[in-house]
PDBQT receptor file of N, H, CA, C and O in Angstrom, charges set to zero:
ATOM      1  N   UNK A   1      30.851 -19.040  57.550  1.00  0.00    +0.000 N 
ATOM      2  CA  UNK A   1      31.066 -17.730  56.951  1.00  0.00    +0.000 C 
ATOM      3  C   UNK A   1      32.089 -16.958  57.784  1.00  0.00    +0.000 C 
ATOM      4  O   UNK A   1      32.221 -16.987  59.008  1.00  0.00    +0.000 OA
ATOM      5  N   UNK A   2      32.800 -16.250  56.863  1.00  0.00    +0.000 N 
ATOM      6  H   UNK A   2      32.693 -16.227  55.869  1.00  0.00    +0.000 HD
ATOM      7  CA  UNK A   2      34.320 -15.737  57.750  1.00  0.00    +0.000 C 
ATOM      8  C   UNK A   2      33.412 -14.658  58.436  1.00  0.00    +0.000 C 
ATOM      9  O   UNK A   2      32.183 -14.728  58.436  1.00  0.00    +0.000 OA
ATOM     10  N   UNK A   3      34.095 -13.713  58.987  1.00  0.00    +0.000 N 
ATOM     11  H   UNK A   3      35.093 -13.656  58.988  1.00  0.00    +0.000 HD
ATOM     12  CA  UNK A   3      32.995 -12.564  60.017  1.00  0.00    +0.000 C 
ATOM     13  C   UNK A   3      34.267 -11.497  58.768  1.00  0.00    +0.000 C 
ATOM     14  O   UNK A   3      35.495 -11.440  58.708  1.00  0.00    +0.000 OA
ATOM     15  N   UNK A   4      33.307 -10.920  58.083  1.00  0.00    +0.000 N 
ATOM     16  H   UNK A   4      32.309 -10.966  58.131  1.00  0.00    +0.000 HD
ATOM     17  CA  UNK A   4      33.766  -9.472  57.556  1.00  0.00    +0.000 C 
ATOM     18  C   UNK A   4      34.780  -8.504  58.323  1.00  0.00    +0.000 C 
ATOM     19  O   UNK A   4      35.834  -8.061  57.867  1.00  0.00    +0.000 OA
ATOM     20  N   UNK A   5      34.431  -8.357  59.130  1.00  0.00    +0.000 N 
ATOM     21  H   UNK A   5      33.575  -8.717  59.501  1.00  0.00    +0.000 HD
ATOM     22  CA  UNK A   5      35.692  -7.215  60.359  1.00  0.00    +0.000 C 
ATOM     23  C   UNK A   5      36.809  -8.083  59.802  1.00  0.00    +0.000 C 
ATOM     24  O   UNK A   5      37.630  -7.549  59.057  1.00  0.00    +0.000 OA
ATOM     25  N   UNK A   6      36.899  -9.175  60.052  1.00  0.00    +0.000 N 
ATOM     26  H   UNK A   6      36.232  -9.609  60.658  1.00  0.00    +0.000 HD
ATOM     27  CA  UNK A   6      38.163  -9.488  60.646  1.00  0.00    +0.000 C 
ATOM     28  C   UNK A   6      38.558  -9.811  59.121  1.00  0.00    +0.000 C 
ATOM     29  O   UNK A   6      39.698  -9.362  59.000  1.00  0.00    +0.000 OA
ATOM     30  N   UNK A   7      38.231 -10.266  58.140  1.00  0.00    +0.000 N 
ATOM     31  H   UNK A   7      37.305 -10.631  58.238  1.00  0.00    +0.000 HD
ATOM     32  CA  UNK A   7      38.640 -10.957  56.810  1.00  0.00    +0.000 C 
ATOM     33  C   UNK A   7      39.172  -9.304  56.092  1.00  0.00    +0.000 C 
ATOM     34  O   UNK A   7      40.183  -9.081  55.426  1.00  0.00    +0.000 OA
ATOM     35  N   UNK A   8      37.819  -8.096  56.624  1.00  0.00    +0.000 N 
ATOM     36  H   UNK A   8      36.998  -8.277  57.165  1.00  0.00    +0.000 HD
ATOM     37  CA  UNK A   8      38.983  -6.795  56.255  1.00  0.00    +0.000 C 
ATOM     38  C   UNK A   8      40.266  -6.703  57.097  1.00  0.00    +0.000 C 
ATOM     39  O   UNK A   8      41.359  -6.448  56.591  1.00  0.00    +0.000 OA
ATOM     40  N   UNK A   9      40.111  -6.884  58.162  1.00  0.00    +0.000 N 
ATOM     41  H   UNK A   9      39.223  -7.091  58.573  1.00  0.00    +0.000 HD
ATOM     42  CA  UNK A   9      41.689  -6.419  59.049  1.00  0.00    +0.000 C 
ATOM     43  C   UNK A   9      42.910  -7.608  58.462  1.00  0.00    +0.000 C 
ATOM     44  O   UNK A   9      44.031  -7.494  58.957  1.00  0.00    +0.000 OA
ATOM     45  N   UNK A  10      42.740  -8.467  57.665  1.00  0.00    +0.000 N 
ATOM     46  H   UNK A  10      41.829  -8.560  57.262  1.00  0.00    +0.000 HD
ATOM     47  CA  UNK A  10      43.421  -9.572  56.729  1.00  0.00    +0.000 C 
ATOM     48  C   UNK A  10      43.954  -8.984  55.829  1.00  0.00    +0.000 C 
ATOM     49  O   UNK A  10      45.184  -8.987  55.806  1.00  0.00    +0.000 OA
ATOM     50  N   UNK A  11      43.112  -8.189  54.648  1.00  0.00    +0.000 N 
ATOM     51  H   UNK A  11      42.112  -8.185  54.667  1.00  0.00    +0.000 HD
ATOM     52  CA  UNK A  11      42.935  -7.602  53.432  1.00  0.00    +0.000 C 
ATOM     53  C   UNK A  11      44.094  -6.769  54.086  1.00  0.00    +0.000 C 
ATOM     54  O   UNK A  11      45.303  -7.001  54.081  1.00  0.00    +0.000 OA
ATOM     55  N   UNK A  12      43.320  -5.630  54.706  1.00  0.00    +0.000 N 
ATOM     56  H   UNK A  12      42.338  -5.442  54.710  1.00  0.00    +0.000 HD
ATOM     57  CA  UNK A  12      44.045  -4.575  54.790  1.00  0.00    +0.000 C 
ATOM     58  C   UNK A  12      45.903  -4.658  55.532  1.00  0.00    +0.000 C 
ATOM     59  O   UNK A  12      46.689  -3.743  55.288  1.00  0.00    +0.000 OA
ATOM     60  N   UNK A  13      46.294  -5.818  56.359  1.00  0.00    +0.000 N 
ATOM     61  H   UNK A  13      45.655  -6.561  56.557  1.00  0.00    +0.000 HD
ATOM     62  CA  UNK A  13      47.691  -6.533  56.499  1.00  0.00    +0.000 C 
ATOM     63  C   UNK A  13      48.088  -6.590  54.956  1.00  0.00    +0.000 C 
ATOM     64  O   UNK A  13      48.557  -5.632  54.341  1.00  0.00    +0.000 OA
ATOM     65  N   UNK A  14      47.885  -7.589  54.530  1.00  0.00    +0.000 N 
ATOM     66  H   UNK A  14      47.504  -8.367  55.029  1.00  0.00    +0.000 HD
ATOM     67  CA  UNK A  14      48.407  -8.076  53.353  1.00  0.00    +0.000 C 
ATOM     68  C   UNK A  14      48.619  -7.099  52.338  1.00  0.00    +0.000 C 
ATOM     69  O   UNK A  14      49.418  -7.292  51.422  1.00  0.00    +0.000 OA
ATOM     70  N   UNK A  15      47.901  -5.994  52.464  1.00  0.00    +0.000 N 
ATOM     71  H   UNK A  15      47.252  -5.837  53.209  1.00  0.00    +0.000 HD
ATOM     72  CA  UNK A  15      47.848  -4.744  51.792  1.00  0.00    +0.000 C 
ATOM     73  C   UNK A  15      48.715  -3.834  52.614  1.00  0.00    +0.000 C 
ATOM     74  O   UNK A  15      48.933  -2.670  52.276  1.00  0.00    +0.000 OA
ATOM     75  N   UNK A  16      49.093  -4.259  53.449  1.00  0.00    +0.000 N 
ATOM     76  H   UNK A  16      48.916  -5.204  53.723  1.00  0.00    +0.000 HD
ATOM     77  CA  UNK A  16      50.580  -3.175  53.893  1.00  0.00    +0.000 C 
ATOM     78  C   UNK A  16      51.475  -3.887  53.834  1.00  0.00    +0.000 C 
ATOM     79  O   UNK A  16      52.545  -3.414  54.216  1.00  0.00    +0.000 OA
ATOM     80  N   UNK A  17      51.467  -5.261  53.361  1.00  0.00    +0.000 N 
ATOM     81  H   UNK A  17      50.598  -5.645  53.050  1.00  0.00    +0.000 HD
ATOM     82  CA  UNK A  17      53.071  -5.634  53.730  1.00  0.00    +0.000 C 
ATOM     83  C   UNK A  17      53.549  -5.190  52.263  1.00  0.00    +0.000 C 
ATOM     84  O   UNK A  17      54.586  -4.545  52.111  1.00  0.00    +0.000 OA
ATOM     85  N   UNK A  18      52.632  -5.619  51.070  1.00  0.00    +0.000 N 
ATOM     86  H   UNK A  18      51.789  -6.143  51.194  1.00  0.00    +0.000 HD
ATOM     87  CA  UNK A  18      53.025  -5.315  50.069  1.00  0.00    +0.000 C 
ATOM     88  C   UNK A  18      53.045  -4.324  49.296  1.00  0.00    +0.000 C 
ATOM     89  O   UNK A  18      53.250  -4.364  48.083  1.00  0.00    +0.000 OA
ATOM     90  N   UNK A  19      52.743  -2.968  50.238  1.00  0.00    +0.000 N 
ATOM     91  H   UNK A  19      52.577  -2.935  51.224  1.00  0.00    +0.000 HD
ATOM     92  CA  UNK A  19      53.262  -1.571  49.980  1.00  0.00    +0.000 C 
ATOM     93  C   UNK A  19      54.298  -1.555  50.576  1.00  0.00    +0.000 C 
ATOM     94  O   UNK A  19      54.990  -0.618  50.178  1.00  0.00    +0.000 OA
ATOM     95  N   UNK A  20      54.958  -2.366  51.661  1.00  0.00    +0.000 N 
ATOM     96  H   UNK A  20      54.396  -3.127  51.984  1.00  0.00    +0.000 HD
ATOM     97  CA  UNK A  20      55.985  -1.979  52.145  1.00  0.00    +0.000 C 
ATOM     98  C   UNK A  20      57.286  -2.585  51.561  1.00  0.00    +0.000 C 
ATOM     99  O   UNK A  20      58.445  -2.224  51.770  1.00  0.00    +0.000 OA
ATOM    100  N   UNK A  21      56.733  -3.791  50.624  1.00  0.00    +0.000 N 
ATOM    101  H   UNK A  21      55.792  -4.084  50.455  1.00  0.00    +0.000 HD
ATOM    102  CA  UNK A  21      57.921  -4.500  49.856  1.00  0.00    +0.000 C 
ATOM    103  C   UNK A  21      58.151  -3.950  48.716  1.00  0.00    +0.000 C 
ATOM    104  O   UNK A  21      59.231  -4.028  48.129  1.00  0.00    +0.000 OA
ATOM    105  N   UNK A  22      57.100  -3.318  48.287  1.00  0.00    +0.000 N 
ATOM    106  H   UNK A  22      56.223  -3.255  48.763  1.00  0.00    +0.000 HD
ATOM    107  CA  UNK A  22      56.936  -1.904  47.410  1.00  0.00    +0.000 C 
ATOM    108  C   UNK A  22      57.932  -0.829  47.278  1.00  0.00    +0.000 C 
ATOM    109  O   UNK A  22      58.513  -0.358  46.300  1.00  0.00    +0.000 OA
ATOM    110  N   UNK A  23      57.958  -0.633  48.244  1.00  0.00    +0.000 N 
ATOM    111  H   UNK A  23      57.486  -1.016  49.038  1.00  0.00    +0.000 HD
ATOM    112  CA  UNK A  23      58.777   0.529  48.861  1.00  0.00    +0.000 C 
ATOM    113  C   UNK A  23      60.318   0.196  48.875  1.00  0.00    +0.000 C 
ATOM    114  O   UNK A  23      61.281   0.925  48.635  1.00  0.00    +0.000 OA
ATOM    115  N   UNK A  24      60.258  -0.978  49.189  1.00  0.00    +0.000 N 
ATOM    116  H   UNK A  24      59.476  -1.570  49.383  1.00  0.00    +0.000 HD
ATOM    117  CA  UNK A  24      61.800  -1.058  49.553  1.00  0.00    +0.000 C 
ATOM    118  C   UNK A  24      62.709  -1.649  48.315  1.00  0.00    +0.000 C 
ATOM    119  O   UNK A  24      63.932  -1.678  48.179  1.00  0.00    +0.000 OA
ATOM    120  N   UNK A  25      61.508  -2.166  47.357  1.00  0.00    +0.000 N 
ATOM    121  H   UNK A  25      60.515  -2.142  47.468  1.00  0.00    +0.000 HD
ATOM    122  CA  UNK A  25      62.224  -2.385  46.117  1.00  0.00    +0.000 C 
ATOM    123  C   UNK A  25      62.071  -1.577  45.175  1.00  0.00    +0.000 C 
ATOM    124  O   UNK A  25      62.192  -2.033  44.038  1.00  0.00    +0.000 OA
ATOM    125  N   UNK A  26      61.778  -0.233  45.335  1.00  0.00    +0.000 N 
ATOM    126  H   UNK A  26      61.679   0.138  46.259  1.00  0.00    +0.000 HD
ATOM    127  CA  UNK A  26      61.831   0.419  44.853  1.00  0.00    +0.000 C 
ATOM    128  C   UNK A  26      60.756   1.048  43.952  1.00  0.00    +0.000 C 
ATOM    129  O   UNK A  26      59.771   0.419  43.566  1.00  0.00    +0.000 OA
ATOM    130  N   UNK A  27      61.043   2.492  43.603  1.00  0.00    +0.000 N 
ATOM    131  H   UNK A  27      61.844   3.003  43.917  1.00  0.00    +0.000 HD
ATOM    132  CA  UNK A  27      59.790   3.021  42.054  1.00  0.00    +0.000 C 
ATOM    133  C   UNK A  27      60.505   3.708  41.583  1.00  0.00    +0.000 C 
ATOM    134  O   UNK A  27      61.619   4.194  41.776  1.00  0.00    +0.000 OA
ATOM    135  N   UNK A  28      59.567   3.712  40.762  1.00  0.00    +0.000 N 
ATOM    136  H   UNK A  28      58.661   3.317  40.606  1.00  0.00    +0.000 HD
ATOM    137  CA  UNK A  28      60.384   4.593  39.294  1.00  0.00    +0.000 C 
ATOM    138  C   UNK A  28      60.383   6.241  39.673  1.00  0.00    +0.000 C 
ATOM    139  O   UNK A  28      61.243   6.927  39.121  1.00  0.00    +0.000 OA
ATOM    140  N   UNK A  29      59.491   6.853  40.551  1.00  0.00    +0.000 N 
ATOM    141  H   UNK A  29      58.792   6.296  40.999  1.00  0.00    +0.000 HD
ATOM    142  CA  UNK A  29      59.846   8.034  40.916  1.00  0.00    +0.000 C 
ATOM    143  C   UNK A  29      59.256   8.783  42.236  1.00  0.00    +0.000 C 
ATOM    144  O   UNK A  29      58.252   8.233  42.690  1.00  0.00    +0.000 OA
ATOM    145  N   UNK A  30      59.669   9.853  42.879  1.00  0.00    +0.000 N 
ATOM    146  H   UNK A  30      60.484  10.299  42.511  1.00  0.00    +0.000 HD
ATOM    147  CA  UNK A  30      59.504  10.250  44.193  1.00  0.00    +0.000 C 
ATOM    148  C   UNK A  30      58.154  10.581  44.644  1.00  0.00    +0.000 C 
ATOM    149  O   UNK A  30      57.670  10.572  45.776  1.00  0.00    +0.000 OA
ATOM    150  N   UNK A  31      57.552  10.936  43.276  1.00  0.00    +0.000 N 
ATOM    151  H   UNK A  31      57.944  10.943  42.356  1.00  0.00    +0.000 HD
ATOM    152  CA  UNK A  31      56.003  11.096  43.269  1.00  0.00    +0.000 C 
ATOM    153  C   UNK A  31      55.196   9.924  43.649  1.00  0.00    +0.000 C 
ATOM    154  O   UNK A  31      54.344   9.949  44.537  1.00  0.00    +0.000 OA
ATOM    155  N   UNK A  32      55.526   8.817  42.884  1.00  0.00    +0.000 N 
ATOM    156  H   UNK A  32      56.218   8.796  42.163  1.00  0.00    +0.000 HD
ATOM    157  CA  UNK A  32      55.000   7.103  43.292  1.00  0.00    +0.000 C 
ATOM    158  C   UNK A  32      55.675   6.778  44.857  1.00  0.00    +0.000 C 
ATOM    159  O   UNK A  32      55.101   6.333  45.851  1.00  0.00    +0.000 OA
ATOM    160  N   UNK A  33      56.283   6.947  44.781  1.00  0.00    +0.000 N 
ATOM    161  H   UNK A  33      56.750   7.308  43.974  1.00  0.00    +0.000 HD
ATOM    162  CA  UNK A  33      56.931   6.777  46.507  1.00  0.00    +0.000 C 
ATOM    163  C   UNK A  33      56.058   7.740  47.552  1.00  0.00    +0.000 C 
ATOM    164  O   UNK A  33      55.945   7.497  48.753  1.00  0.00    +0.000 OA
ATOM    165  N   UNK A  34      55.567   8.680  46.984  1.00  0.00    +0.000 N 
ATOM    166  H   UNK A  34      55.659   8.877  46.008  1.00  0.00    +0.000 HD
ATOM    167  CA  UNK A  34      54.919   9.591  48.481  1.00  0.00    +0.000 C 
ATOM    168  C   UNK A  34      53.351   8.927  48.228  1.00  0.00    +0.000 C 
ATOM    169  O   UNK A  34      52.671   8.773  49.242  1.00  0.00    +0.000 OA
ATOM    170  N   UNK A  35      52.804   8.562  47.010  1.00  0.00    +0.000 N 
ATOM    171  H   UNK A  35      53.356   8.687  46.186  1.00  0.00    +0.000 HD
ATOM    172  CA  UNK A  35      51.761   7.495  46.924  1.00  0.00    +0.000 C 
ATOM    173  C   UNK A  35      51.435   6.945  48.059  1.00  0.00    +0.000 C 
ATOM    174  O   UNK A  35      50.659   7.271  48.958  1.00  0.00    +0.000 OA
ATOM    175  N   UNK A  36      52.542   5.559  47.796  1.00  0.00    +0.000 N 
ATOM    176  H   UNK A  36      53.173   5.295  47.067  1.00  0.00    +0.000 HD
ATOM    177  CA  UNK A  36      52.737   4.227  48.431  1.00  0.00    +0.000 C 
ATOM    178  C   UNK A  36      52.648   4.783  49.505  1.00  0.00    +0.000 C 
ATOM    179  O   UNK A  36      51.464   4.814  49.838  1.00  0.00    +0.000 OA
ATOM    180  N   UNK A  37      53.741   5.564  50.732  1.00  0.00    +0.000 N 
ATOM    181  H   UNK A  37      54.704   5.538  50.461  1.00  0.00    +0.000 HD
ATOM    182  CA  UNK A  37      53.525   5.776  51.668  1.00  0.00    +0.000 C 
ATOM    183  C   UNK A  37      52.621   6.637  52.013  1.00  0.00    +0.000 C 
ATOM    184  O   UNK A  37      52.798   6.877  53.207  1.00  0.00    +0.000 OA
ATOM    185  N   UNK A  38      51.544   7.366  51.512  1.00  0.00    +0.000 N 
ATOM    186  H   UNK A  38      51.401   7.170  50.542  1.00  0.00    +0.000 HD
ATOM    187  CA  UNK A  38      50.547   8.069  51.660  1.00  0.00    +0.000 C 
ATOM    188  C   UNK A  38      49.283   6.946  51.847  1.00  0.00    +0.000 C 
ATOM    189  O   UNK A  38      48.338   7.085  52.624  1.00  0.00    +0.000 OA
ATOM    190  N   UNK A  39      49.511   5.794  50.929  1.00  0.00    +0.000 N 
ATOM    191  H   UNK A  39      50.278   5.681  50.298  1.00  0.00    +0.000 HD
ATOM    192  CA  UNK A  39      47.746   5.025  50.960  1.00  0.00    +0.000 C 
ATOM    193  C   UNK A  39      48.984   3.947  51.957  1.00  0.00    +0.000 C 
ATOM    194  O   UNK A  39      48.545   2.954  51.377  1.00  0.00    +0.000 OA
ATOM    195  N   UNK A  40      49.881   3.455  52.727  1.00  0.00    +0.000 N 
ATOM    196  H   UNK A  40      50.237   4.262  53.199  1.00  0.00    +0.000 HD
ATOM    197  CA  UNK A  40      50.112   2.888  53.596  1.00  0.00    +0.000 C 
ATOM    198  C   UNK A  40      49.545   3.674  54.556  1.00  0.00    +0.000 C 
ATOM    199  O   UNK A  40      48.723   3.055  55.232  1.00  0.00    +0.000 OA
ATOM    200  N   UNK A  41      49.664   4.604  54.798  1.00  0.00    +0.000 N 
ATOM    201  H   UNK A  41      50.332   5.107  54.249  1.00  0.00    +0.000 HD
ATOM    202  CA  UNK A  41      49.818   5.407  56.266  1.00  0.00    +0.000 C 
ATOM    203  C   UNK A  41      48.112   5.355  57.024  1.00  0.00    +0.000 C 
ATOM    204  O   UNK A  41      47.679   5.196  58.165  1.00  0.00    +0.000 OA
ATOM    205  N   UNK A  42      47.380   5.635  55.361  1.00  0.00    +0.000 N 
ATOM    206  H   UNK A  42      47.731   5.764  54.434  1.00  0.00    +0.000 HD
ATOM    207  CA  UNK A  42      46.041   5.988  55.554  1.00  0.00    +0.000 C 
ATOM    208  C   UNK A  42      45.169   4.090  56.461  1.00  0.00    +0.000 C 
ATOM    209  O   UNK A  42      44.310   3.927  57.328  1.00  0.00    +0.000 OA
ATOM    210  N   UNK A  43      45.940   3.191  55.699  1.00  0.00    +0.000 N 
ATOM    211  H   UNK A  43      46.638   3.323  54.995  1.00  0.00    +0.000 HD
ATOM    212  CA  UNK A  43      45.508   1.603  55.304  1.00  0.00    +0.000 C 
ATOM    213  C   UNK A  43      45.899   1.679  56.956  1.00  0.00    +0.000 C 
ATOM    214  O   UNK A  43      44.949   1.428  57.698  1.00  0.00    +0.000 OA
ATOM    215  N   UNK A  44      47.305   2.026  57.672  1.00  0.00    +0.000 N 
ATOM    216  H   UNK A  44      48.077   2.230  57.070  1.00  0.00    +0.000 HD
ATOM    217  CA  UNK A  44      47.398   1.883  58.845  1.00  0.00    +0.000 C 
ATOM    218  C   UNK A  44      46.577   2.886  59.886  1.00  0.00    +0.000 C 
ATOM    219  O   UNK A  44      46.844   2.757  61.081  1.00  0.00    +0.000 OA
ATOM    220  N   UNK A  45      45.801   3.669  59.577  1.00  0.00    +0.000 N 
ATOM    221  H   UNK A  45      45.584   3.774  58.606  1.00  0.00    +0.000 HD
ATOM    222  CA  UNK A  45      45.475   4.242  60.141  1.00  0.00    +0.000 C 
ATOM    223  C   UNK A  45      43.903   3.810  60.652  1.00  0.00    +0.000 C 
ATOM    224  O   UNK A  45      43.326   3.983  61.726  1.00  0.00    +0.000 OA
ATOM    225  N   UNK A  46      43.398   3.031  59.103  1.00  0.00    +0.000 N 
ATOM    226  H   UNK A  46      43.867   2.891  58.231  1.00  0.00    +0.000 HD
ATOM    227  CA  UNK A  46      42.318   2.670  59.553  1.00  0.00    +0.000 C 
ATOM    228  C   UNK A  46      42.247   1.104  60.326  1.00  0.00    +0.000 C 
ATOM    229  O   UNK A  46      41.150   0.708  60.720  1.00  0.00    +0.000 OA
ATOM    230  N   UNK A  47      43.459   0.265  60.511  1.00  0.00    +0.000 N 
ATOM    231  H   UNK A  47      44.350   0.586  60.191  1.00  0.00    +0.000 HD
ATOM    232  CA  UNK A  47      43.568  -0.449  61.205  1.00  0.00    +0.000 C 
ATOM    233  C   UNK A  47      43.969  -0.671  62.077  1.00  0.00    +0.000 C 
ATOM    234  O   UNK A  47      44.156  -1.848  62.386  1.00  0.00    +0.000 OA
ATOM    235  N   UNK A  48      44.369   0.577  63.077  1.00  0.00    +0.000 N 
ATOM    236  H   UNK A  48      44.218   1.533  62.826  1.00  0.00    +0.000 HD
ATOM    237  CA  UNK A  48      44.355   1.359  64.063  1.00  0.00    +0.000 C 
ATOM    238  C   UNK A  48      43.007   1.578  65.010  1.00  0.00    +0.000 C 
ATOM    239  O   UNK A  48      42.911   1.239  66.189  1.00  0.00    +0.000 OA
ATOM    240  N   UNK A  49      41.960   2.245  64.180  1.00  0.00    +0.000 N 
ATOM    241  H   UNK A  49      42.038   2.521  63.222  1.00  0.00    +0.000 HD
ATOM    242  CA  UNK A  49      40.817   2.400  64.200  1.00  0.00    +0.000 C 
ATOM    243  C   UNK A  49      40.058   1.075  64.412  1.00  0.00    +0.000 C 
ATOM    244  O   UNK A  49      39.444   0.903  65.465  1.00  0.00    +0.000 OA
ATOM    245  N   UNK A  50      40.077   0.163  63.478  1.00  0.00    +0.000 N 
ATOM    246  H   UNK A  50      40.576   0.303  62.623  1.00  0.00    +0.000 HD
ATOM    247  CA  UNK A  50      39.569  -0.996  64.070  1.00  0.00    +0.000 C 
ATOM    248  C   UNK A  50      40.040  -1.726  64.747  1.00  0.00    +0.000 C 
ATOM    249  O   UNK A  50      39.156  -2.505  65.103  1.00  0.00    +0.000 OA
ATOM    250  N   UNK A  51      41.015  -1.993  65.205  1.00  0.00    +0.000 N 
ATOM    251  H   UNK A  51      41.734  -1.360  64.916  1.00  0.00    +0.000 HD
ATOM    252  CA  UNK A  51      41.486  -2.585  66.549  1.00  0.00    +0.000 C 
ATOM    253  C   UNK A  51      40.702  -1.701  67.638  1.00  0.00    +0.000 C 
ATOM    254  O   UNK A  51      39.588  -1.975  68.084  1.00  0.00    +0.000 OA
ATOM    255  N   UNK A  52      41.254  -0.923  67.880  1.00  0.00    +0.000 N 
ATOM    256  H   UNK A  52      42.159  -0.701  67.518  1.00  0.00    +0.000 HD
ATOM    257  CA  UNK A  52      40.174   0.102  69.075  1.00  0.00    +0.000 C 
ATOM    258  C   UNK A  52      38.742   0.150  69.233  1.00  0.00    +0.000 C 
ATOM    259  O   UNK A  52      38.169   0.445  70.282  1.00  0.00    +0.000 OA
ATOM    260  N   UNK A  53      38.134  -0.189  68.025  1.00  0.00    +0.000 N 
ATOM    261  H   UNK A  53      38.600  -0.429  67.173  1.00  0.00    +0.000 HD
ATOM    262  CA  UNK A  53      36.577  -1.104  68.039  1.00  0.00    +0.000 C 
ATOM    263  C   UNK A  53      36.765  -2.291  69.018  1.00  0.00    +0.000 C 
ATOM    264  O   UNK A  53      36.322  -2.378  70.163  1.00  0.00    +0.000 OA
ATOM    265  N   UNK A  54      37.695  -3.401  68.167  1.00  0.00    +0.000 N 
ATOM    266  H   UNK A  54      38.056  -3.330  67.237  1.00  0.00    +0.000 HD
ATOM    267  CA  UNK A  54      37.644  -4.524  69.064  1.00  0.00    +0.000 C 
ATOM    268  C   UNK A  54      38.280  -4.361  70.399  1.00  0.00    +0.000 C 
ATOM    269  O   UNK A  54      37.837  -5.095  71.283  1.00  0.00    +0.000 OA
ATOM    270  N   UNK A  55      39.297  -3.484  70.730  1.00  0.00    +0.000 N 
ATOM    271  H   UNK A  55      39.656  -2.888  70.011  1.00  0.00    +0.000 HD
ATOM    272  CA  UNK A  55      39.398  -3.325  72.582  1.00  0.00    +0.000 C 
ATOM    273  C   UNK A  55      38.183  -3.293  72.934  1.00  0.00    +0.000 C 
ATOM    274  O   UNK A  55      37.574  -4.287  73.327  1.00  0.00    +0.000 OA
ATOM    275  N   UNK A  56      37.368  -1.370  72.761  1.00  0.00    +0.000 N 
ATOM    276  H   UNK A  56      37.863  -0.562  72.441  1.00  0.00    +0.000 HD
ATOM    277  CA  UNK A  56      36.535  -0.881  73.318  1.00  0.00    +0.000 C 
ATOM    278  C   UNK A  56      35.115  -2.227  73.485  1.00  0.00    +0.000 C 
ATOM    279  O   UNK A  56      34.348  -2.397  74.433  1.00  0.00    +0.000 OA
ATOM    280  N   UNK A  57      35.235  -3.190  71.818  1.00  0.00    +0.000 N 
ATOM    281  H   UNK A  57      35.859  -3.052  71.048  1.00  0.00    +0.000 HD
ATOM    282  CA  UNK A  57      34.450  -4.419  72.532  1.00  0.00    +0.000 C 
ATOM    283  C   UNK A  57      34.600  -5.480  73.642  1.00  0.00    +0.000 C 
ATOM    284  O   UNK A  57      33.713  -5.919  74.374  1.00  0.00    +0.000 OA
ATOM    285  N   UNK A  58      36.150  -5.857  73.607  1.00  0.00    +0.000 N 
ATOM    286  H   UNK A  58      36.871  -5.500  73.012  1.00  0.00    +0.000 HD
ATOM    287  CA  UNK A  58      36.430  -6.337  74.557  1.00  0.00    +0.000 C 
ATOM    288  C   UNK A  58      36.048  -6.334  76.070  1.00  0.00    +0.000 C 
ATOM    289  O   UNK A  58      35.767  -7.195  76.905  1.00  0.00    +0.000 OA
ATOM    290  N   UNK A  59      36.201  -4.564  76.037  1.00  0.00    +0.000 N 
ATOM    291  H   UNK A  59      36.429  -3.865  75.359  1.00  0.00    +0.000 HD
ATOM    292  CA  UNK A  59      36.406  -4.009  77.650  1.00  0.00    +0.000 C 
ATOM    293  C   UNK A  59      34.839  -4.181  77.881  1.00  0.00    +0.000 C 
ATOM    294  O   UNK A  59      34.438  -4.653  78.945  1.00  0.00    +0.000 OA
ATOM    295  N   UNK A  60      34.101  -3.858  77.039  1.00  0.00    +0.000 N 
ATOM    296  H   UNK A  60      34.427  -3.475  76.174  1.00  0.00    +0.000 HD
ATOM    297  CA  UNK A  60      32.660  -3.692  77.391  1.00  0.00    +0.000 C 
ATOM    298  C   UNK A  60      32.159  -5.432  77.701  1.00  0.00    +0.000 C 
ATOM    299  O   UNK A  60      31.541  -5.951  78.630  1.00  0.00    +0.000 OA
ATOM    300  N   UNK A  61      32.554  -5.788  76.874  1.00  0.00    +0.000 N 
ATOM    301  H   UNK A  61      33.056  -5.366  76.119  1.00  0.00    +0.000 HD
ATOM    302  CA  UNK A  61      32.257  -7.685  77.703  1.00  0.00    +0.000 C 
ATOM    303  C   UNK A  61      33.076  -7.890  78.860  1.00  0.00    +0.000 C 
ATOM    304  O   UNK A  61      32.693  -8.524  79.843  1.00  0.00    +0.000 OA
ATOM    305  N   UNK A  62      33.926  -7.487  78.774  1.00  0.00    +0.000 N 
ATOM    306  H   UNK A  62      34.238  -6.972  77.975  1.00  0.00    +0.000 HD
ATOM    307  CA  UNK A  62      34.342  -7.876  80.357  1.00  0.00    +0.000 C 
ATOM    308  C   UNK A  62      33.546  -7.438  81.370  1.00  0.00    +0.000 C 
ATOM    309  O   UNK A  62      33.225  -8.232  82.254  1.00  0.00    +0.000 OA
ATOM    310  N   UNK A  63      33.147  -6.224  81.394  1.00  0.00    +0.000 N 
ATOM    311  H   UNK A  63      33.408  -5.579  80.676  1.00  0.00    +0.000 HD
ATOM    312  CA  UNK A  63      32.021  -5.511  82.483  1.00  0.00    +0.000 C 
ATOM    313  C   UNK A  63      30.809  -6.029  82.500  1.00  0.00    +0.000 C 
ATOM    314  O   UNK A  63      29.965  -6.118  83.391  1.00  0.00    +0.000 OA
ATOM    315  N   UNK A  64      30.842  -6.458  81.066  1.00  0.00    +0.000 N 
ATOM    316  H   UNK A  64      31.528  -6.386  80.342  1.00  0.00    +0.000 HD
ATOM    317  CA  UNK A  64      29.296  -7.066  81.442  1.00  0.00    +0.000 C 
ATOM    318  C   UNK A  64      29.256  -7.723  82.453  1.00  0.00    +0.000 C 
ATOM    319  O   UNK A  64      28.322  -7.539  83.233  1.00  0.00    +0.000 OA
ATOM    320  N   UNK A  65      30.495  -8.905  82.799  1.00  0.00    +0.000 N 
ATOM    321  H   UNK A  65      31.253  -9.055  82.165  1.00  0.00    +0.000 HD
ATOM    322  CA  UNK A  65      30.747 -10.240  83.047  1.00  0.00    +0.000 C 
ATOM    323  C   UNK A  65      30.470 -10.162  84.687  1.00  0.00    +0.000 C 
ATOM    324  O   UNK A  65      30.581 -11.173  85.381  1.00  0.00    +0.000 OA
TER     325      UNK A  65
């Protein structure tokens, strides 16, 4: 079984590259463009957030150690 965290931090990549190929090929108007980069920004923000889960897990196993 894949481990959920990480199969979202997958999802959510693949879900920015193709807002970002989005973007660069263009939309039909400036309104759809502040969209795209509005639910990119948010998508990067929360995978931001979970990386800093997995440091803050990291660091804490190391101390255990």
């Amino acid at each position: 079984m894949k481990d959920p965290f990480y199969a979202t931090m997958f999802k959510i990549q693949a879900e920015l590259k193709i807002l970002s190929e989005a973007c660069l090929n263009g939309v039909e108007s400036w309104d759809k463009y502040n969209q795209l980069i509005g639910r990119a920004r948010g998508l990067q923000e929360t995978l931001d957030i979970m990386n800093e889960v997995l440091r803050e897990d990291e660091e804490d196993d190391e101390h255990r150690k």
